[in-house]
C-alpha positions as CSV (number, residue, x, y, z in Angstrom):
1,X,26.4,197.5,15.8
2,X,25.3,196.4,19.4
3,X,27.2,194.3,21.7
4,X,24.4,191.7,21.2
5,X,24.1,191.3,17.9
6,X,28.0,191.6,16.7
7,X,29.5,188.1,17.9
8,X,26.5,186.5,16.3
9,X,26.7,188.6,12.7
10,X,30.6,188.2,12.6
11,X,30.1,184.5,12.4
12,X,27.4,184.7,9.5
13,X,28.3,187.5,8.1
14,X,27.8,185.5,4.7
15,X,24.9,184.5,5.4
16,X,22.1,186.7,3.3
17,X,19.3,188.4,4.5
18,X,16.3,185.9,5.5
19,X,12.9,186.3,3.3
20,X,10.3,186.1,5.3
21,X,8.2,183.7,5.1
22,X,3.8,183.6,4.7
23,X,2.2,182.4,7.9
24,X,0.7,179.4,6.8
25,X,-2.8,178.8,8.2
26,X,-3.9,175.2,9.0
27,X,-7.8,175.3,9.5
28,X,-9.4,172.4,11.7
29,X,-10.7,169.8,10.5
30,X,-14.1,168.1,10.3
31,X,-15.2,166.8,13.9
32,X,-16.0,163.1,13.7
33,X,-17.7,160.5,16.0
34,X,-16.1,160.1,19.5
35,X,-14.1,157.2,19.4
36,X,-15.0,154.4,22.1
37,X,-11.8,151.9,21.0
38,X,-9.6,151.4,18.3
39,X,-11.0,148.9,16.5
40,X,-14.3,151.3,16.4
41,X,-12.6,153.6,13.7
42,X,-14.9,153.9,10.7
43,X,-14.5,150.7,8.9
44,X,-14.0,152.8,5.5
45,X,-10.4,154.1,6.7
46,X,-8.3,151.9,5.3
47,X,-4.9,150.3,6.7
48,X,-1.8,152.4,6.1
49,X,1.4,152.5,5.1
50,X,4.0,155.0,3.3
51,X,6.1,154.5,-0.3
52,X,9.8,155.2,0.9
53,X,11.3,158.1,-1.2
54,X,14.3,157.2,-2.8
55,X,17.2,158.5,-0.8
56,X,17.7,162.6,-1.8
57,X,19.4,165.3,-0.1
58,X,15.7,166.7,-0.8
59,X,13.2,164.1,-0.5
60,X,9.9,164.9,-1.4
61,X,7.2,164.4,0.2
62,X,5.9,160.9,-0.4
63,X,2.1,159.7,-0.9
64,X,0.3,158.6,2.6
65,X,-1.9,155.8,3.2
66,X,-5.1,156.1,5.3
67,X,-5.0,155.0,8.4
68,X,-6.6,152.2,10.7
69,X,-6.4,152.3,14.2
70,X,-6.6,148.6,15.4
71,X,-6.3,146.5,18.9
72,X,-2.9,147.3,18.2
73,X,-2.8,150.9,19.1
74,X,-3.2,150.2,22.9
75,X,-5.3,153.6,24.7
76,X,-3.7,155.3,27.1
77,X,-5.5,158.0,28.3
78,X,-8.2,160.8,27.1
79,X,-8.2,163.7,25.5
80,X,-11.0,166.4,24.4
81,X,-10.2,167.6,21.2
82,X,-11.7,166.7,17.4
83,X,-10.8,164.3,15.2
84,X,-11.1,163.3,11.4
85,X,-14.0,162.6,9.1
86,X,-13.8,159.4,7.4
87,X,-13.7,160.9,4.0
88,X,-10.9,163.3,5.1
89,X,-8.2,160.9,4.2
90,X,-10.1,159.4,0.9
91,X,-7.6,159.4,-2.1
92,X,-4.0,158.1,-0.2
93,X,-1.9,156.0,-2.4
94,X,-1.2,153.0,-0.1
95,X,2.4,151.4,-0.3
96,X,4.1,148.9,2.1
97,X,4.7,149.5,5.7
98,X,8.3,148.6,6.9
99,X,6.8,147.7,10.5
100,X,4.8,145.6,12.1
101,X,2.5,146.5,14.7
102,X,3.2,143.6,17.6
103,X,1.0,143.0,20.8
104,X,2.3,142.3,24.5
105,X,2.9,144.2,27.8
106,X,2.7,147.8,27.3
107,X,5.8,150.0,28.1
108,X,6.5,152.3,30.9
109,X,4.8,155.9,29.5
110,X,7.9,158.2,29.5
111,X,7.7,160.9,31.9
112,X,7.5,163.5,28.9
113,X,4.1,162.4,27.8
114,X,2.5,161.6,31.0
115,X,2.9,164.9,32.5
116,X,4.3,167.9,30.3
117,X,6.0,168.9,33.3
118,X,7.5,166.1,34.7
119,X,10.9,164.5,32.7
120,X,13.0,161.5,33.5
121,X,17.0,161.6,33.4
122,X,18.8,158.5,34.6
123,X,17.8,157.9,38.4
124,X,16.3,161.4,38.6
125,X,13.5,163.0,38.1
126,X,12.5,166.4,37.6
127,X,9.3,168.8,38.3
128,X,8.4,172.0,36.9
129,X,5.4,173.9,38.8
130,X,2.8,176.5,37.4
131,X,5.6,179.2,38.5
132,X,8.5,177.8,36.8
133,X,10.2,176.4,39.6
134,X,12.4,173.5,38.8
135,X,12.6,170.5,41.7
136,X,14.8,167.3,40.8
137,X,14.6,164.3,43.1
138,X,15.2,160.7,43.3
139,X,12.6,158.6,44.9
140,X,10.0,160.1,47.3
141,X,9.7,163.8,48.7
142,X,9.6,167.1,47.4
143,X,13.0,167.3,46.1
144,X,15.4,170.1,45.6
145,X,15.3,173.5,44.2
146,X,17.7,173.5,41.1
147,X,16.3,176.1,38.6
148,X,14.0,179.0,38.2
149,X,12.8,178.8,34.9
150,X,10.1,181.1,33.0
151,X,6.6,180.4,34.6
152,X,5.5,178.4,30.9
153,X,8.2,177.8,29.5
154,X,10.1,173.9,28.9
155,X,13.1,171.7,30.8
156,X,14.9,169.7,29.2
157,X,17.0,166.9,31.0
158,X,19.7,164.1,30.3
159,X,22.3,162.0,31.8
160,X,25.4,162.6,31.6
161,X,28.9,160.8,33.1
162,X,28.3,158.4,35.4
163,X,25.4,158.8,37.9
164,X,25.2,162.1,37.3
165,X,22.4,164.1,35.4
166,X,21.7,168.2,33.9
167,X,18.9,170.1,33.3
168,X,18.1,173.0,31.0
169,X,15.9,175.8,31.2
170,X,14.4,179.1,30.0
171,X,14.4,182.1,31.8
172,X,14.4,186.0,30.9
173,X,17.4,188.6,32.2
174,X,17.6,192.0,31.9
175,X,20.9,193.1,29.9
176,X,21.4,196.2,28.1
177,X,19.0,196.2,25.3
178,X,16.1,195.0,27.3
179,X,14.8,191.6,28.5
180,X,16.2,188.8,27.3
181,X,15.3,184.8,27.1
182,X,18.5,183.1,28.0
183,X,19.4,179.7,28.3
184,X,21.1,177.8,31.5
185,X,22.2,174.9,32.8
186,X,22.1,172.9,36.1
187,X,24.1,170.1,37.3
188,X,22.8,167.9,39.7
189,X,22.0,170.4,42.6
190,X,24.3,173.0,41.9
191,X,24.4,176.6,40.1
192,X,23.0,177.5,36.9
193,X,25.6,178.6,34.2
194,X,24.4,180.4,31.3
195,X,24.6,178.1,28.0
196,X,23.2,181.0,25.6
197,X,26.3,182.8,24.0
198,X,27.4,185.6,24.7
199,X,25.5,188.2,22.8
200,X,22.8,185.2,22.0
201,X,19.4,184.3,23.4
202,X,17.5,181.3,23.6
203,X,13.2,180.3,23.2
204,X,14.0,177.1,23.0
205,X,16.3,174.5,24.4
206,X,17.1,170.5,24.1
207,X,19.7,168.1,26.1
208,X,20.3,164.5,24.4
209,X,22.8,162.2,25.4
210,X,25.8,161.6,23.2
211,X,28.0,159.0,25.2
212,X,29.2,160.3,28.2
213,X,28.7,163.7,27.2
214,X,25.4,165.5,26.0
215,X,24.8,167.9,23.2
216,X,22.8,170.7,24.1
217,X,20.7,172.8,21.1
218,X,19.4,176.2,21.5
219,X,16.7,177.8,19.3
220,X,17.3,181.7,19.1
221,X,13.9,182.6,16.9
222,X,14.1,186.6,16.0
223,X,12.1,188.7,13.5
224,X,13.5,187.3,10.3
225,X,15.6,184.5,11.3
226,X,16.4,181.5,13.2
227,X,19.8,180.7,14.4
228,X,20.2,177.4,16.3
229,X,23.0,176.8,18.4
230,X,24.9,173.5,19.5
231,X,27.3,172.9,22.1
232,X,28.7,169.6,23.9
233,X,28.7,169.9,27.4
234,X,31.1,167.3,29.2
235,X,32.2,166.7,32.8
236,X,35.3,168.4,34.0
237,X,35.5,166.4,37.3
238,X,32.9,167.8,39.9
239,X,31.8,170.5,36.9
240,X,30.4,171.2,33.7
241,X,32.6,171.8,30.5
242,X,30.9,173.8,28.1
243,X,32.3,173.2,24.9
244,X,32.7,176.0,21.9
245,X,29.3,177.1,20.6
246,X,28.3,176.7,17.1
247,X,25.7,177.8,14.6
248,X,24.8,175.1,12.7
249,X,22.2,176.5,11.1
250,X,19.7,179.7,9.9
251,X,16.7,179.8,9.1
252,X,14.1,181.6,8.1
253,X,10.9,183.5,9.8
254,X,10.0,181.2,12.6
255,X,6.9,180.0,13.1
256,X,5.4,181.0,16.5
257,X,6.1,177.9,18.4
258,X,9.5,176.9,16.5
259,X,10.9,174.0,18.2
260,X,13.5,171.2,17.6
261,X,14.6,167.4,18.5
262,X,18.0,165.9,18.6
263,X,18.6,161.9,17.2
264,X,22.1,160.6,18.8
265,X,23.4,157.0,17.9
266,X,25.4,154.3,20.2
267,X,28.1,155.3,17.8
268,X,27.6,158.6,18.8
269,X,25.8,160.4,15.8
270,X,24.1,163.1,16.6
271,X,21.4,165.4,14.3
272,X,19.2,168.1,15.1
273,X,15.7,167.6,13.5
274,X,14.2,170.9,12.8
275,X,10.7,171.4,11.1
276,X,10.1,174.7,9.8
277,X,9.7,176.9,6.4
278,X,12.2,176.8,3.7
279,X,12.7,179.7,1.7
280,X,9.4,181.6,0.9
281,X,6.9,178.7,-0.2
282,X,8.3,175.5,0.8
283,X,8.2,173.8,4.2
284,X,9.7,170.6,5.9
285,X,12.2,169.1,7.9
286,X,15.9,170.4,8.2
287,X,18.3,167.5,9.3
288,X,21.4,168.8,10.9
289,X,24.3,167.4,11.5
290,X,26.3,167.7,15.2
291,X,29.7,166.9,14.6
292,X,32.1,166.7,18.0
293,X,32.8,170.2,18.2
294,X,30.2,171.2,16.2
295,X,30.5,173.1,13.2
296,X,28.8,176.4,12.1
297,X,27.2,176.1,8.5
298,X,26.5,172.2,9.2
299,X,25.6,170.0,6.1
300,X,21.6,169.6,6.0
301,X,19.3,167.3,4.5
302,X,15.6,168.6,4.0
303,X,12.6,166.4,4.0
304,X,9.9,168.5,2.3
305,X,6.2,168.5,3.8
306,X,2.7,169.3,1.0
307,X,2.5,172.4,3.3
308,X,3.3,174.2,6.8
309,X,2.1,174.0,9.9
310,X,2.4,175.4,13.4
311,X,3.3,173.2,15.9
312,X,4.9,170.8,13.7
313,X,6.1,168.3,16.2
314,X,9.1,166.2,16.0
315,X,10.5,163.9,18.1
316,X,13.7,161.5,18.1
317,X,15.5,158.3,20.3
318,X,18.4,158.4,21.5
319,X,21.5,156.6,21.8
320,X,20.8,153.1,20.8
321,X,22.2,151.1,17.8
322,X,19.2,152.5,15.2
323,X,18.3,156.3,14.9
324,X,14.4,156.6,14.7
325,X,12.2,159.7,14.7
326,X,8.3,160.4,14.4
327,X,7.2,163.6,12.9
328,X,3.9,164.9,12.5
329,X,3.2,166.8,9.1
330,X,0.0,167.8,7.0
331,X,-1.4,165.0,4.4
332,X,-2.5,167.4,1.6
333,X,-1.3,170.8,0.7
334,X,-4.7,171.9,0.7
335,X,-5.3,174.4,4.1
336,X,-7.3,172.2,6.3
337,X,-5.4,169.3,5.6
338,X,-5.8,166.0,8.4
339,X,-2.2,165.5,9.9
340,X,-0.7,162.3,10.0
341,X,2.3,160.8,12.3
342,X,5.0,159.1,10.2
343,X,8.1,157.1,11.7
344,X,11.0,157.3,10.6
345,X,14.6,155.9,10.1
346,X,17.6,158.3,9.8
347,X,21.1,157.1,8.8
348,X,24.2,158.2,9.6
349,X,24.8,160.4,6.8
350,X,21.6,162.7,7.4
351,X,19.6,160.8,5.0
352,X,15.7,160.2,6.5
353,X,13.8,156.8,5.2
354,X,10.1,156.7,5.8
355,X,8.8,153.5,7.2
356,X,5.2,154.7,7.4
357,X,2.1,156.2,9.0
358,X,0.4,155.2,12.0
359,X,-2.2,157.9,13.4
360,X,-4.5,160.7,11.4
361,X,-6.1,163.2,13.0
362,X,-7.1,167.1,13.1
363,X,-5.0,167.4,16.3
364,X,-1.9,165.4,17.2
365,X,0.3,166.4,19.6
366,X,2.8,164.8,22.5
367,X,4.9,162.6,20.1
368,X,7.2,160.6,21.8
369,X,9.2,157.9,20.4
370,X,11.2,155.4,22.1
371,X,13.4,152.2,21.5
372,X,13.9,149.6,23.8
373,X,17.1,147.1,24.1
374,X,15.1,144.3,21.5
375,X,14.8,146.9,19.1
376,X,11.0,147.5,19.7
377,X,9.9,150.9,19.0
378,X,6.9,152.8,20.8
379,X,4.9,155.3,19.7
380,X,3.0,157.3,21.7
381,X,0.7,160.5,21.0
382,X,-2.4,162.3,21.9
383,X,-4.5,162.4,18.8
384,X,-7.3,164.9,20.4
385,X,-9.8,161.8,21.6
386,X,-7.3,160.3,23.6
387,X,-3.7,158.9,24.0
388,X,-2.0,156.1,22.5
389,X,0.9,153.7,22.3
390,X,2.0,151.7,19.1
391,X,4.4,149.1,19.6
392,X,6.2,148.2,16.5
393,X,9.6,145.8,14.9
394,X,10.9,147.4,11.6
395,X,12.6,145.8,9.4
396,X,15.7,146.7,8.2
């Protein structure tokens, strides 16, 4: 057996072989009118809302509500994609919504969905250009050279300690079967160390805060399975501590742009949120557990979807008193389906709660979800004829 594969297959050597899984094919959708302002939506979509599934270690997916975009869904920006047809979300079985959408100042747009390019971690901020180079400054200027990361591929940033800050990143080296994708991490200004495994690669990569620490999660998509990774990384005084490396999970085939989000709590929870196929005909989203160090084999709770699709973005908050996440997922099992954004609530044993659905559209994309000190959770995302912000209390 190679050197690159034997570390890996001694771990999960249990594990049995992966079946792969049918490319499911999402078709577009209907175009619809341009929209000029929210409350312009086609009168006959109705308000929505989402019936919480009763708590499961596989929750089904539940019936959505049709959508309204009102006043309250502040725009943002603009977009050039299509939309939905009225009579593409006919036939949702409406329940209660478990937030409110509120009015007020709107927040600061997170660095993440302003510029895909561009992320935020404490005081620092941190630039990636069309050639993969990877600046990180505070205030004005140009910054610093801290990374050379694959021209098109993603950072990932996050505090960690105190005042300090690292950033992750993609980048292919040669070893002895080939070119490899390979995961490292920076820092502040100094060296890159590798955070792949030995023996492991990496096509995607996350950082979230988890106290003073921050848990890093690796994506290693191959030809029949995914393996993904986690590690804590800590501060050893002036350097990086890179804790034991785990597989906390396998999955299947992955889709083509396989990618994941981490939810950590103020009591330091932390889950990876994975969306992906389950088995041969089943799709949805894998909630993994992080312990502190993690564990290989972690428990997981799936939230099933009516069907697949590719992107399937998720995204999560992190570190306050209330884990939420946003996930985008298809609203009929029929190909072509309209995708609608749902929010979340995930509790501390793994469990998600659905507290309902706020956009539909043939396109959405750049979900971010954030939580500020009050408790007020923003939504924002691109739904293809522009960009958005929610601003939302949920009760409970």
């Amino acid at each position: 057996m190679s050197g690159r594969f034997a570390p890996f297959t001694q771990r999960v050597s249990r594990v049995a072989a992966i079946a792969v899984v049918a490319a499911l094919a999402v078709a577009s959708c209907k175009r619809a009118e341009p929209i000029a302002k929210p409350s312009q939506v086609d009168a006959a979509v109705a308000s929505t809302s989402v019936a919480s599934a009763a708590p499961s270690p596989r929750t089904p997916a539940a019936p959505v509500a049709p959508v309204e975009l009102t006043d309250a869904a502040a725009r943002i920006g603009d977009g050039g994609g299509s939309a939905y047809s009225a009579g593409a979300l006919a036939g949702f079985d409406a329940g209660a919504s478990a937030c409110k959408r509120i009015e007020g100042p709107l927040p600061a747009l997170p660095a993440r969905f302003v510029e895909r390019s561009g992320l935020r971690a404490g005081a620092f901020e941190y630039a990636q250009d069309s050639t993969g180079s990877v600046r990180r400054k505070a205030g004005e200027g140009a910054g610093r050279l801290v990374g050379e990361a694959r021209p098109g591929s993603r950072i990932a940033v996050a505090p960690i300690g105190d005042g300090h800050s690292v950033m992750a990143f993609l980048a292919n080296r040669k070893t002895s079967e080939g070119i490899q994708s390979q995961a490292f991490i920076v820092l502040d200004e100094g060296e890159p160390l590798r955070l792949s495994e030995e023996g492991s690669g990496a096509t995607f990569v996350e950082l979230a805060q988890r106290g003073r620490d921050v848990v890093a999660v690796l994506i290693d998509a191959r030809i029949a399975m995914t393996p993904a990774h986690a590690r804590i990384v800590s501060l050893a005084g002036d350097k990086l501590a890179l804790g034991t490396d785990a597989v906390v999970f396998i999955g299947g085939t992955p889709e083509r742009r396989t990618t994941a989000a981490i939810a950590t709590s103020s009591r330091k929870t932390a889950f990876v949120l994975l969306a992906m196929a389950e088995g041969v005909s089943t799709f949805g989203m894998a909630t993994i557990r992080v312990d502190d160090p993690p564990k290989d084999d972690a428990p997981v709770t799936w939230s099933l979807y009516p069907n697949g699709l590719d992107p399937a973005p998720v995204a999560t908050t992190h570190g306050g008193d209330t884990m939420y996440f946003a996930r985008v997922r298809p609203a009929f099992a029929d190909r072509g389906s309209v995708r609608v954004l749902e929010l979340g609530r995930l509790g501390d044993d793994g469990v998600s709660t659905l507290l309902g659905t706020y956009a539909a559209s043939a396109t959405l994309k750049n979900i971010v979800v954030d939580v500020d000190a009050k408790g007020v959770v923003s939504l924002f995302y691109d739904d293809g004829q522009g960009a958005w912000v929610q601003r939302l209390t949920c009760a409970g």
